[in-house]
C-alpha positions as a Markdown table, in Angstrom:
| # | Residue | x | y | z |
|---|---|---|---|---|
| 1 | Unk | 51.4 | 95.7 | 51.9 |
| 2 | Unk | 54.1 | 98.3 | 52.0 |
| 3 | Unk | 53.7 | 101.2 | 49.5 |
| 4 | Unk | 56.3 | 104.1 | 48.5 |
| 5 | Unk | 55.3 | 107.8 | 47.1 |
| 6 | Unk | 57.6 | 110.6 | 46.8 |
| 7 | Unk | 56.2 | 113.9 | 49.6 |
| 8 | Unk | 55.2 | 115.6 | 46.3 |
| 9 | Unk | 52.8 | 113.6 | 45.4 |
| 10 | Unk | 49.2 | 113.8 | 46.6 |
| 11 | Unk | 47.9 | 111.3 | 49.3 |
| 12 | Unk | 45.3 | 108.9 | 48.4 |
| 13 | Unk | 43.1 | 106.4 | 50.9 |
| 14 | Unk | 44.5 | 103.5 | 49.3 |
| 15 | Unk | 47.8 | 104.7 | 51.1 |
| 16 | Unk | 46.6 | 103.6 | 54.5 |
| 17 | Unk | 48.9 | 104.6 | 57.2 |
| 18 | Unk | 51.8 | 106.8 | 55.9 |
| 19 | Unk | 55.0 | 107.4 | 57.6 |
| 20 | Unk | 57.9 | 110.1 | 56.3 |
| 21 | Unk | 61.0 | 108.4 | 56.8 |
| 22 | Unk | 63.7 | 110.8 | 55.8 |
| 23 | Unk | 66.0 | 112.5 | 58.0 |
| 24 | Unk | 65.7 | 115.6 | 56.9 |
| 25 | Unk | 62.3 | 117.5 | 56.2 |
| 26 | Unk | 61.5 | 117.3 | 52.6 |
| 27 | Unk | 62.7 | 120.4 | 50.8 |
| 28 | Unk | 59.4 | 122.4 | 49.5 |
| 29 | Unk | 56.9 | 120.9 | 51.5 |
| 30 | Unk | 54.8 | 122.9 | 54.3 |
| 31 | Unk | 54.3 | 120.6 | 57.4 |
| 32 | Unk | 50.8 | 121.5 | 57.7 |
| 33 | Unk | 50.3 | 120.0 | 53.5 |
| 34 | Unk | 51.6 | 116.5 | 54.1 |
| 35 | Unk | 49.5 | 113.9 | 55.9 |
| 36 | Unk | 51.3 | 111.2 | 57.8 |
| 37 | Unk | 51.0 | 109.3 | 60.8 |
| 38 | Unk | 54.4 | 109.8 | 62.1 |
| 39 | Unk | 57.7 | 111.1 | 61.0 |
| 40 | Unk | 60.2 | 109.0 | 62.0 |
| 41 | Unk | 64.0 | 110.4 | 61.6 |
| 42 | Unk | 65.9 | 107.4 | 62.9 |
| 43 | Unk | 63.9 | 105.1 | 60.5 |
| 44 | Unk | 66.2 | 107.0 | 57.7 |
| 45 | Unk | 69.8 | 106.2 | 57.3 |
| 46 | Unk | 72.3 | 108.6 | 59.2 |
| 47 | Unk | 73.6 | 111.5 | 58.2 |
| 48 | Unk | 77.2 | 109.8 | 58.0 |
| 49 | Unk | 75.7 | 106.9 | 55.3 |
| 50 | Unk | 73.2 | 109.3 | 53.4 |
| 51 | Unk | 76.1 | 112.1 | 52.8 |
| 52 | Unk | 78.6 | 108.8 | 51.8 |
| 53 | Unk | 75.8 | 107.0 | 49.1 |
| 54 | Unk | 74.7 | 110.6 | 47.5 |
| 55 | Unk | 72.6 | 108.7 | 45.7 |
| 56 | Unk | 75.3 | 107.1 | 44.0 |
| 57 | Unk | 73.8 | 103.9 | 41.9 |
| 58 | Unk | 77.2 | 102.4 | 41.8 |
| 59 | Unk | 77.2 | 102.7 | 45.4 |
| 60 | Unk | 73.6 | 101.3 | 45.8 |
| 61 | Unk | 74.6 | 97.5 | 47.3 |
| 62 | Unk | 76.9 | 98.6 | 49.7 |
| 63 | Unk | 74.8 | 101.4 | 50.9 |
| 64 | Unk | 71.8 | 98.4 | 51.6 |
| 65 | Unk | 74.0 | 96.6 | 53.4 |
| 66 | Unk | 75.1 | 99.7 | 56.0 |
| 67 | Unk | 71.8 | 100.7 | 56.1 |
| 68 | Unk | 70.5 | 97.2 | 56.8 |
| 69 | Unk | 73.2 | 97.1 | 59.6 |
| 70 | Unk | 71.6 | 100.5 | 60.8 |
| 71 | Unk | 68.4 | 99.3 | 61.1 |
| 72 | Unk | 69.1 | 96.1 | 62.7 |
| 73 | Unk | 70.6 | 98.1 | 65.9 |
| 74 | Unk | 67.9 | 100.2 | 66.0 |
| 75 | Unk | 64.4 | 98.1 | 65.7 |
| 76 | Unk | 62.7 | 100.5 | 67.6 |
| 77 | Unk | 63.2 | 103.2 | 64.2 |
| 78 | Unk | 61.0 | 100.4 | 62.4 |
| 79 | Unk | 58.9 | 98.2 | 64.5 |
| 80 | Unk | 55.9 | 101.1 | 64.0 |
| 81 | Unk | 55.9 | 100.3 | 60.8 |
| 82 | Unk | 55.7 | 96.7 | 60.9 |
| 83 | Unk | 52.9 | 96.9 | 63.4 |
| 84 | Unk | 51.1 | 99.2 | 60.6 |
| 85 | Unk | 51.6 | 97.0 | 58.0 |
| 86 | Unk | 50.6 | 93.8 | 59.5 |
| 87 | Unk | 47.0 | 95.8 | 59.9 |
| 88 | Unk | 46.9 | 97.4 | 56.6 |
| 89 | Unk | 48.0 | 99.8 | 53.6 |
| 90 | Unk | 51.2 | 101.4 | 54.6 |
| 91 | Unk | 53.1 | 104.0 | 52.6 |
| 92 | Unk | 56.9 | 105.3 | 53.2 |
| 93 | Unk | 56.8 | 108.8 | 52.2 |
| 94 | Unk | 60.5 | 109.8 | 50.7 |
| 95 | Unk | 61.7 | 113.1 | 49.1 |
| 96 | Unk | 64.5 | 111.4 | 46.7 |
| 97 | Unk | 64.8 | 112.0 | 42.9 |
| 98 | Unk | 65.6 | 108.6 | 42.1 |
| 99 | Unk | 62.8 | 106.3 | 42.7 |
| 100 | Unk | 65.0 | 103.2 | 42.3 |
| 101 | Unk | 67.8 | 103.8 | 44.6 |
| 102 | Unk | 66.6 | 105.7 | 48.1 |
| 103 | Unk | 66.3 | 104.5 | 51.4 |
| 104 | Unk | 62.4 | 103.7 | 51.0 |
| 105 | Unk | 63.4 | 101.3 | 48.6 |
| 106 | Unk | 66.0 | 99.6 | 50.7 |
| 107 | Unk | 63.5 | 100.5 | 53.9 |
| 108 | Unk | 60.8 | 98.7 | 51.6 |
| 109 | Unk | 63.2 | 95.7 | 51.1 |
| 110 | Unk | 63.9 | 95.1 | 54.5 |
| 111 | Unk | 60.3 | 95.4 | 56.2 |
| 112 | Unk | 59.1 | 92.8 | 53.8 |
| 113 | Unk | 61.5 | 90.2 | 54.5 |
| 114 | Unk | 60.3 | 90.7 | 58.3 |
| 115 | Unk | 56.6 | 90.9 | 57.4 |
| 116 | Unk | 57.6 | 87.2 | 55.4 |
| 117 | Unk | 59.3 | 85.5 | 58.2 |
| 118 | Unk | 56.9 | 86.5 | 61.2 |
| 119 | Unk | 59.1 | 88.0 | 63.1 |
| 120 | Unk | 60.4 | 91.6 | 63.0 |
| 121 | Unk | 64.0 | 90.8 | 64.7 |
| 122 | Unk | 65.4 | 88.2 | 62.4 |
């Protein structure tokens, strides 16, 4: 099971293994306060695609499908996360406004097709 909380909400054991997975530091936040496993950068879309999508909801389809693209040449961004999830709670910690359309949720999207078909490079 693959969760998503915002970095300004409190962590909770039901979160299991938690991994930032924003580019950028989240704004605010002391690294010492937030508990994760791992920050991983490249798991986030580039700086190129996340400047382009501004979190632009009419520019939410398009910006899954580069970011898709993104991840698929770069399984190595990922493939921790999969691993974590197919052993327990996992929780991809953004620092987005909108809770509909960010990268987690995409990110969300496209671990759980993997996690459905078996096989994290299909």
């Amino acid at each position: 099971m693959i969760h998503l909380k915002r970095a300004y909400d409190p962590a909770e054991p039901s979160d299991g293994t938690r991994f930032l997975i924003e580019r950028l530091w989240p704004r605010g936040v002391k690294k010492t306060s937030l508990p994760i496993e791992a920050w991983l950068k490249d798991a986030g879309p580039s700086t190129e695609l996340r400047k382009w999508f501004s979190h632009d909801p009419a520019k939410w389809d398009e910006f899954q499908k580069r970011y898709f693209d993104e991840l698929m040449a770069n399984p190595d961004a990922w493939e921790p996360i999969l691993q974590a999830a197919r052993h327990g709670a996992v929780t991809l910690i953004y620092s987005s406004h909108d809770t509909e359309h960010n990268n987690a949720v995409a990110l969300q999207e496209f671990l759980n097709k993997r996690l459905r078909k078996g096989s994290s490079h299909k």
